[in-house]
Kinemage of the C-alpha trace (Angstrom):
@kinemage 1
@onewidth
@group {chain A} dominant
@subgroup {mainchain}
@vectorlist {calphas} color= white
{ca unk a 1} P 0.000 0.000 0.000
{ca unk a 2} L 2.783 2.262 0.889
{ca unk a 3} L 5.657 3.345 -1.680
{ca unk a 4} L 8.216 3.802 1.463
{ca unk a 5} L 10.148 0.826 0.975
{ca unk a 6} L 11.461 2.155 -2.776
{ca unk a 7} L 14.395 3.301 -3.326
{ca unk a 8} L 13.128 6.291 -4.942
{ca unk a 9} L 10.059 7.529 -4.651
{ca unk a 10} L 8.620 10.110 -7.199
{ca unk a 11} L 5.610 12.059 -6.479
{ca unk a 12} L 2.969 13.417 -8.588
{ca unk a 13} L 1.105 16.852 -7.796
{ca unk a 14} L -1.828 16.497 -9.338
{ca unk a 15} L -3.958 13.030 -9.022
{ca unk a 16} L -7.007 12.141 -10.441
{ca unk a 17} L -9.365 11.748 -7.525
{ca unk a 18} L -10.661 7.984 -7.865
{ca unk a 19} L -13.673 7.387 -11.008
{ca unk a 20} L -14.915 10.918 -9.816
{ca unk a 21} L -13.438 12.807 -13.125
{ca unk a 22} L -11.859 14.985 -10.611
{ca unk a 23} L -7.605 16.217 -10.260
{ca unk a 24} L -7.078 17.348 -6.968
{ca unk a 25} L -3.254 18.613 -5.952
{ca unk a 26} L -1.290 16.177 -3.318
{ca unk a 27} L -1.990 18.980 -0.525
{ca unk a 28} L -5.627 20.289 0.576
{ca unk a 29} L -6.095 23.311 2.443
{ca unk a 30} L -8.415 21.915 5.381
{ca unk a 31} L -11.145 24.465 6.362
{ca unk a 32} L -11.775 23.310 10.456
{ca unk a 33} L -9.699 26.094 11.849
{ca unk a 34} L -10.446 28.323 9.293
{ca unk a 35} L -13.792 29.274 10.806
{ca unk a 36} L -12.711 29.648 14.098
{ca unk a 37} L -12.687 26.359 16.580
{ca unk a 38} L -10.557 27.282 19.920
{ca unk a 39} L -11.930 24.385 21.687
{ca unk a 40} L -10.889 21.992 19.343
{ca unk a 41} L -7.807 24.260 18.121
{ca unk a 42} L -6.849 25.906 21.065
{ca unk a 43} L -7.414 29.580 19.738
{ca unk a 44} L -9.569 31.664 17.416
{ca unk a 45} L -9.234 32.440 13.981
{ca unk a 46} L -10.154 36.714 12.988
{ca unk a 47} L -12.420 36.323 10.023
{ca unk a 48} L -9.999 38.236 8.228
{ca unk a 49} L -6.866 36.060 8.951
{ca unk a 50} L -9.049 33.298 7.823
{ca unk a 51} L -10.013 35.037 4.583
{ca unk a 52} L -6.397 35.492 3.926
{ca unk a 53} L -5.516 32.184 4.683
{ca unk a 54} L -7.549 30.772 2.027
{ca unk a 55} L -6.388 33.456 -0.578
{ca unk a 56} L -2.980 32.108 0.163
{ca unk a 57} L -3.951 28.593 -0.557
{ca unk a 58} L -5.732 29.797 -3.883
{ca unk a 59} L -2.158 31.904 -4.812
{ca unk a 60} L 0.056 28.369 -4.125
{ca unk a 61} L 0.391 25.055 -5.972
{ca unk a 62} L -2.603 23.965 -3.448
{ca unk a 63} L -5.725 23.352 -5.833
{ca unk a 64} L -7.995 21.606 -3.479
{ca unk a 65} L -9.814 23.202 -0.267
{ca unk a 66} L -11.980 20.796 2.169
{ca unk a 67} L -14.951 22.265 4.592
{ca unk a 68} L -18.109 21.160 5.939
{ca unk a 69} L -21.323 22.498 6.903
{ca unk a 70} L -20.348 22.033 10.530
{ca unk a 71} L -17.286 23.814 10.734
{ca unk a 72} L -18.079 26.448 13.272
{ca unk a 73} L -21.842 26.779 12.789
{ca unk a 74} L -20.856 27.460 8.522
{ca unk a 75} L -18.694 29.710 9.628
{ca unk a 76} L -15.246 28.158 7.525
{ca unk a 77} L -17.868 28.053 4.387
{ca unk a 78} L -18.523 31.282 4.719
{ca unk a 79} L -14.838 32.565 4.952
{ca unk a 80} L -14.609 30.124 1.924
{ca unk a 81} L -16.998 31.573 0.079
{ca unk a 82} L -15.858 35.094 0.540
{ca unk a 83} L -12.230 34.408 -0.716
{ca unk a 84} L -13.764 33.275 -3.313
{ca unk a 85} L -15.813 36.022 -4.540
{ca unk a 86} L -12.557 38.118 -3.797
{ca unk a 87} L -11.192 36.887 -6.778
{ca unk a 88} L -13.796 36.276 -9.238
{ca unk a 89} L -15.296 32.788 -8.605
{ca unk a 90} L -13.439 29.268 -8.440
{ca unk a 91} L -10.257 29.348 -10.244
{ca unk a 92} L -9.850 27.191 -13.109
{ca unk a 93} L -8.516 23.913 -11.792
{ca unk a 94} L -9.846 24.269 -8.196
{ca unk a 95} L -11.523 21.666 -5.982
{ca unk a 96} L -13.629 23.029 -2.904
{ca unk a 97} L -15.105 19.733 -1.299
{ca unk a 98} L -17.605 19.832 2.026
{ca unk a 99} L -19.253 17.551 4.455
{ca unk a 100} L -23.247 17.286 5.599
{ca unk a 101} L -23.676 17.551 8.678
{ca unk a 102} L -26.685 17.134 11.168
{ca unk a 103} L -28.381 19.997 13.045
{ca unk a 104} L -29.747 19.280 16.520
{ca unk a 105} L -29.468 15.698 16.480
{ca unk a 106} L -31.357 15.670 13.014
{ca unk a 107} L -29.857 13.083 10.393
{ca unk a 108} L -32.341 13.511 8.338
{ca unk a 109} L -32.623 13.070 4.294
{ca unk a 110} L -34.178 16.345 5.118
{ca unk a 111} L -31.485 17.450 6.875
{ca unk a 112} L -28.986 16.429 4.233
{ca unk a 113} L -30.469 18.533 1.228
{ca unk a 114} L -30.860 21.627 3.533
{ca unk a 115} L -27.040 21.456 4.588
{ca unk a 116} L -26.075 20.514 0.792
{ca unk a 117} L -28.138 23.764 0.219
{ca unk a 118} L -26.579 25.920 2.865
{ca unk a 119} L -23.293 25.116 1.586
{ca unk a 120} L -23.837 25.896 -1.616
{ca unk a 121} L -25.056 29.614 -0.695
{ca unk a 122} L -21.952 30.208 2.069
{ca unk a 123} L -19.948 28.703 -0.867
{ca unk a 124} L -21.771 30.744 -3.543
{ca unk a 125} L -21.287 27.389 -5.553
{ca unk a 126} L -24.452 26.719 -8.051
{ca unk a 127} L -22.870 22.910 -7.809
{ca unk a 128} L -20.733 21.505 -5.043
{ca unk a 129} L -18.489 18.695 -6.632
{ca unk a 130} L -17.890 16.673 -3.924
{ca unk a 131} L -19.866 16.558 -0.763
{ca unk a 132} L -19.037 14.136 2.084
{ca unk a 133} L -21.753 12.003 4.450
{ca unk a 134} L -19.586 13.405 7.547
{ca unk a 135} L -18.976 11.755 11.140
{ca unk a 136} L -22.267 9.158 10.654
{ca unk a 137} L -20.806 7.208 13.736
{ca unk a 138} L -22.147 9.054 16.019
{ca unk a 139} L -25.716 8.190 14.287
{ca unk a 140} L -27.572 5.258 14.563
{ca unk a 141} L -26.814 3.323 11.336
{ca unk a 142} L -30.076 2.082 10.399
{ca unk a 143} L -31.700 6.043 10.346
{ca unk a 144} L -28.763 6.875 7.901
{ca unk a 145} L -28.558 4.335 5.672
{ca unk a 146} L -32.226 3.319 6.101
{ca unk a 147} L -34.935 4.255 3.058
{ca unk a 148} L -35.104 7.699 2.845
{ca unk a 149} L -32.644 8.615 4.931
{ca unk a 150} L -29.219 10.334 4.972
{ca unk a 151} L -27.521 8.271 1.970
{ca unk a 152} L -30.182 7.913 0.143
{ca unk a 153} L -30.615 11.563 -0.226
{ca unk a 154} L -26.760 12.315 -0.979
{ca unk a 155} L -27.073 9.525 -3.635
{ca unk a 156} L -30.225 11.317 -4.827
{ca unk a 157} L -28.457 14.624 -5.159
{ca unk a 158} L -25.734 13.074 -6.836
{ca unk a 159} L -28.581 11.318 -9.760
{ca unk a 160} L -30.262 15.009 -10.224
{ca unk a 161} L -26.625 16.412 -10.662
{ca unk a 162} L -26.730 19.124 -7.706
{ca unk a 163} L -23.466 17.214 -6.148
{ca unk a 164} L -20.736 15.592 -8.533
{ca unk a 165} L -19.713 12.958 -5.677
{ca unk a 166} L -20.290 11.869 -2.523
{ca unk a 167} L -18.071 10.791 -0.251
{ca unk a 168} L -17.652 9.107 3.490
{ca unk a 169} L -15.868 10.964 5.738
{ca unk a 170} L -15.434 9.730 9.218
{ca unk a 171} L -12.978 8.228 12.212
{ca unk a 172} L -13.961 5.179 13.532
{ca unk a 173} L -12.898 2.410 10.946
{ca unk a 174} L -15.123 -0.557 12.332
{ca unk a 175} L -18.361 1.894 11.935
{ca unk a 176} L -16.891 3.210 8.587
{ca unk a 177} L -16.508 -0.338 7.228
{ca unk a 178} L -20.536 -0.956 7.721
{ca unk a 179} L -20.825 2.228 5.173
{ca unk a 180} L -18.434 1.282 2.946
{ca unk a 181} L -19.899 -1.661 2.122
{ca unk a 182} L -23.409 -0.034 1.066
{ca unk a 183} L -20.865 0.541 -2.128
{ca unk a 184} L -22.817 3.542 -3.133
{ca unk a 185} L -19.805 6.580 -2.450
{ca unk a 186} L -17.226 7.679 -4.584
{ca unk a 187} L -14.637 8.260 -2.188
{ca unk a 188} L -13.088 7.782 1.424
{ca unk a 189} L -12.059 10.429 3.423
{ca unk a 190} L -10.136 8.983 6.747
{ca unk a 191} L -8.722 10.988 9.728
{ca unk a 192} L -6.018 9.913 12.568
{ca unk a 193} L -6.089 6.614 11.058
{ca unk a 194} L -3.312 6.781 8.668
{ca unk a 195} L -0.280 8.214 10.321
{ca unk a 196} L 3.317 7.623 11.351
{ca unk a 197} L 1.874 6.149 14.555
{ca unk a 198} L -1.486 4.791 13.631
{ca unk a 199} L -2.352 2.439 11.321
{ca unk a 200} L -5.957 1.465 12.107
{ca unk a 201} L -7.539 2.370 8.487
{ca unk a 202} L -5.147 -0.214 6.461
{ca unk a 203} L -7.789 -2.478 5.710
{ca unk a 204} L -10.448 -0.079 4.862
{ca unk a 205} L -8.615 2.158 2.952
{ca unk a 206} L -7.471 -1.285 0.482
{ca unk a 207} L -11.468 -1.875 0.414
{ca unk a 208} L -11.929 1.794 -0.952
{ca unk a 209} L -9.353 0.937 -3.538
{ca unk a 210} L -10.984 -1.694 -4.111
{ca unk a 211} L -14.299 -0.594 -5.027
{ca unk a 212} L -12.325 2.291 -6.949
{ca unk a 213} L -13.063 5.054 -4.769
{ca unk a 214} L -10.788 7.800 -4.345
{ca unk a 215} L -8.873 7.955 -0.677
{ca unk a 216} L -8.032 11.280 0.845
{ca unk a 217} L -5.842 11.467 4.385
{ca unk a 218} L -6.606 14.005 6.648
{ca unk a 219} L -5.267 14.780 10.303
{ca unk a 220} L -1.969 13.171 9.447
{ca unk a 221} L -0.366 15.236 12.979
{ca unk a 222} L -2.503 13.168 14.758
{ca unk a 223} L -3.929 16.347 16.117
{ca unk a 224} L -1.538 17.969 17.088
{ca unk a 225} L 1.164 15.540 18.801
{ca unk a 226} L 3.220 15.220 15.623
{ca unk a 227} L 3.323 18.645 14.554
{ca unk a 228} L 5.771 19.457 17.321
{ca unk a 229} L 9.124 19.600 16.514
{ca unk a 230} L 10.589 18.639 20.025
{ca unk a 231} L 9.192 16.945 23.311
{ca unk a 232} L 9.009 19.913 25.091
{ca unk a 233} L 5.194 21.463 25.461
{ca unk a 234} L 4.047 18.993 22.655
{ca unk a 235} L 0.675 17.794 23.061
{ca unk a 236} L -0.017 14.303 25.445
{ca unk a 237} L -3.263 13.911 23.522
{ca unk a 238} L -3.192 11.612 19.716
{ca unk a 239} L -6.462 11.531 18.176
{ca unk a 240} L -8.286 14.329 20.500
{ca unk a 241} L -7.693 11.768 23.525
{ca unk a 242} L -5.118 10.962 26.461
{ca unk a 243} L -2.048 9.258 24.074
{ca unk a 244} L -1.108 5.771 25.932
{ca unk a 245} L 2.092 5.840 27.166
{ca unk a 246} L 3.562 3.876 24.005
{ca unk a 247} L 2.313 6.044 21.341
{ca unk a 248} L 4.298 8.971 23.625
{ca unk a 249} L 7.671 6.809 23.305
{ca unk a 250} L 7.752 6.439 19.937
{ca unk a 251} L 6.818 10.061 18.681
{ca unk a 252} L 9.668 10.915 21.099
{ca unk a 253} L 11.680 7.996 19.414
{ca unk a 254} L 10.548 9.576 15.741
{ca unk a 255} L 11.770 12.994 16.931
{ca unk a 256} L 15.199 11.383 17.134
{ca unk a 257} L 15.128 9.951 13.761
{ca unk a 258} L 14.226 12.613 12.417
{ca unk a 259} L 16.792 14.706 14.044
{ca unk a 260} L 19.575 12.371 12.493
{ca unk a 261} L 18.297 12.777 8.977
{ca unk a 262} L 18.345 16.047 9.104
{ca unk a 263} L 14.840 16.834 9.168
{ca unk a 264} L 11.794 17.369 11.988
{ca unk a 265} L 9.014 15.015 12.645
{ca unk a 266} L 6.077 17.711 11.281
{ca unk a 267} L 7.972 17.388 7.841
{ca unk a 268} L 8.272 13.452 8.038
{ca unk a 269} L 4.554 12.697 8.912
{ca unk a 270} L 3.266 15.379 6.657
{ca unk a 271} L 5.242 13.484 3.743
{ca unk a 272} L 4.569 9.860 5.363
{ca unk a 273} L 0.793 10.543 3.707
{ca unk a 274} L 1.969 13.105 0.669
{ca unk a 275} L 4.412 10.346 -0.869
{ca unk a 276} L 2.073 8.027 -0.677
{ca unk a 277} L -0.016 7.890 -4.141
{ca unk a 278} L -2.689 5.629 -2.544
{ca unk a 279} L -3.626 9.150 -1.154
{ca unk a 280} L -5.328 11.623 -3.502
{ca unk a 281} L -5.140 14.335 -1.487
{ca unk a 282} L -3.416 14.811 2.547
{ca unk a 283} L -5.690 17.240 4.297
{ca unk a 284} L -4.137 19.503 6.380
{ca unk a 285} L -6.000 22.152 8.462
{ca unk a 286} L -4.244 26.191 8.747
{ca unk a 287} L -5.656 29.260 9.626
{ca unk a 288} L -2.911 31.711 8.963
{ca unk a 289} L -1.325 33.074 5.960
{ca unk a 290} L 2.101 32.362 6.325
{ca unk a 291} L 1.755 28.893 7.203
{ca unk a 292} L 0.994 28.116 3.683
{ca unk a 293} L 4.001 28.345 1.725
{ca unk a 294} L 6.324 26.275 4.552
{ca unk a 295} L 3.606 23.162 4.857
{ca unk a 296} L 3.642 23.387 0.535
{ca unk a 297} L 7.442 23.392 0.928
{ca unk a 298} L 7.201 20.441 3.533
{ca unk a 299} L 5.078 18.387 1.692
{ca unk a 300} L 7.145 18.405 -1.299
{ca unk a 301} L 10.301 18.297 0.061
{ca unk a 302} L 12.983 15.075 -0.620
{ca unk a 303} L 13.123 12.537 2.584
{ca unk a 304} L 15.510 9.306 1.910
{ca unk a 305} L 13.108 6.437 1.956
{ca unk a 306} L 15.713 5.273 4.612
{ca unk a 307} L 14.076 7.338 7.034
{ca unk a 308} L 10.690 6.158 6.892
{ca unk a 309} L 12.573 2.732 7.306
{ca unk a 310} L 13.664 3.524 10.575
{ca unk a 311} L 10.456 5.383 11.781
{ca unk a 312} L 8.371 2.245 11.052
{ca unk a 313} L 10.702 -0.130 13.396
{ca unk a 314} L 9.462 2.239 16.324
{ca unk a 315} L 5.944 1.944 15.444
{ca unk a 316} L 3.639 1.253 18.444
{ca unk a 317} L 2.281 -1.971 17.808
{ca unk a 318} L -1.730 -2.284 16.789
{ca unk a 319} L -2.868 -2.448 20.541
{ca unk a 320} L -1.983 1.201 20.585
{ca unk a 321} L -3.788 2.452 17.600
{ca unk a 322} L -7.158 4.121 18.009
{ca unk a 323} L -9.310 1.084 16.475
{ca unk a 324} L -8.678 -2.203 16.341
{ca unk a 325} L -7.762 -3.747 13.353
{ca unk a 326} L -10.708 -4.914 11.112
């Protein structure tokens, strides 16, 4: 699955996104902290900064932006959709992707079309061509997938040609598998799972392949814990929970390797996903200007293949990843 044990390893910028007729670049600009999360960020994002952030992305080899309806009550949408009209509509060549996502506990089918349709005016998109079914684990499975319900809507929308493709977009990979094998989306979109540390979404992300879906990676610093370049004040937390004492040890341990190759462990698990074709797209979530042109540099920077060698013989072992193996 994984082109790390090559020699060389040459990367392509552009992909084409799965059987949805789409070309997405290797790096996404990830809209959560773009409309302003400090609970789940740890500080707030101006709606100017934000703005900014995304006219950054748009002047930068990045050519793909990911959001959702959720993001801060619509607020990242609506940032979105502002930079946007700042400079004349989509750009030629530009993906902007979002996510349904429930209101009040409602799941709906309702509820799907009226987020697809909220998104679309935040957006100022006439046609959205790619919206995910976002986070349905924390949903009862038979509502969503039932008659009528959320899938059968998104499918729906996708038939009448409002939304080009629909994707699954989720965390747990033993709740994810149960959708995945409705075989009605167009491509996977997996967080935390597929990291230098965590492993969990092997399996699924092979079915997706599979079934010829597209695969994008998303929250490939686990959070937060491996975009720290040293032990000192980094993050105890992998995955938004307490990191066992295992996973800890070996991000320390990665830190060293990294150190000896010359590089930093933000760089190496940014480019663990990037080099990795079976990834479309790796997702990666900023909210300030200047952040963009260093994480572009990172992700196409050069990395022996030597060194992801030696990161994967201090991998913690599959006890210590967030789900169990399917």
């Amino acid at each position: 699955m994984s082109p790390h044990d090559d020699e060389e390893v040459s990367m392509s910028w552009m992909r084409p996104l799965g059987a949805t007729g789409l070309e997405v670049s290797a790096l996404c600009l990830g809209g959560g902290p773009l409309g302003s999360m400090p609970r789940l960020f740890g500080q707030e994002t101006p709606a100017e900064r934000g703005i900014r952030t995304v006219l950054a992305a748009l002047d930068s080899p990045i050519r793909f932006i990911d959001t959702s309806n959720g993001y801060s009550d619509g607020e990242s949408e609506r940032r979105i959709g502002e930079a946007l009209r700042r400079v004349g509509g989509v750009p030629a060549g530009v993906v902007v992707e979002t996510k349904t996502d429930p209101k009040d506990g409602d799941y709906s089918g309702d509820r799907v079309r009226r987020s697809v349709e909220e998104s679309m005016e935040r957006l100022r998109l006439d046609r959205l061509p790619l919206v995910h079914l976002h986070d349905p684990e924390f949903h009862e499975f038979d509502d969503i997938a039932g008659p009528g319900g959320a899938v059968d809507a998104l499918v729906a929308l996708r038939e009448s040609g409002v939304v080009g493709a629909i994707g699954l977009a989720g965390g747990d990979v033993r709740v994810m598998a149960r959708y995945l094998a409705l075989e009605v989306f167009d491509v996977l979109l997996v967080h935390n799972r597929w990291t230098l540390v965590d492993r969990s979404a092997g399996r699924l992300v092979a079915e997706a392949r599979r079934q010829g879906m597209g695969v994008l990676n998303a929250a490939v610093y686990g959070g937060g814990i491996l975009a720290h370049q040293d032990d000192a004040g980094s993050p105890t937390t992998y995955g938004y929970r307490p990191a066992p004492p295992a996973v800890l040890a070996a991000v320390s341990a990665m830190r060293a390797v990294c150190a000896r190759y010359g590089t930093d462990l933000p760089t190496a698990a940014l480019q663990f996903s990037v080099r990795d074709e079976t990834f479309a797209s790796t997702i990666v979530g900023m909210s300030r200007p200047e952040r963009i042109a260093p994480t572009v540099a990172a992700a196409q920077a050069s990395l022996p293949p030597d060194l992801f060698a030696e990161l994967e013989q201090v991998l913690p072992s599959e006890d210590h990843w967030l789900d169990a193996p399917l």
